[in-house]
Phi, psi and omega in degrees: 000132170271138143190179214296094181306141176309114181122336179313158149265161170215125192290089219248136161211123151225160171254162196199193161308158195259156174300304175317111209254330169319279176329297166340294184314293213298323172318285202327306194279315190289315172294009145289348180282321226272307177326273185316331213269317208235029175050055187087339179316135187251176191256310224239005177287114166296085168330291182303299198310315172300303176307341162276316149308315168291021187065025202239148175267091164312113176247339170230169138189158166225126181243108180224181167290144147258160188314130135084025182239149186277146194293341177270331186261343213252358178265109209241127175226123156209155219220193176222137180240161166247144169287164164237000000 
């Protein structure tokens, strides 16, 4: 098993919650279909929160859409974290 030693970084691209609360709802209802569909994938995980809870420092992020993606499935958040 690995892990990260303190002061380490750790380089992050997840899909999530969306910046958007309009877009949100819509994660909030689709993701139990998305859960069955997609082998467990949520839709609706608060990225930056998990990472925080876990003891990591955010030090860069962008959290956007990606092109040519539906906006509910499509809410990207990356980044750099420090362990502590």
């Amino acid at each position: 098993r690995r892990v990260l030693k303190p002061g380490g970084t750790l380089h992050f691209l997840e899909h999530g919650l969306a910046p958007d609360e309009r877009v949100r709802r819509w994660q909030r209802r689709l993701d139990p279909v998305q859960k069955r569909i997609a082998g467990g994938c949520h839709l609706t995980r608060p990225i930056l929160d998990l990472l925080k809870a876990a003891g990591f420092t955010i030090k860069e992020l962008d959290v956007f859409y990606e092109k040519g993606a539906s906006k509910f499935a499509g809410a990207d958040s990356l980044g750099t974290a420090l362990c502590l």
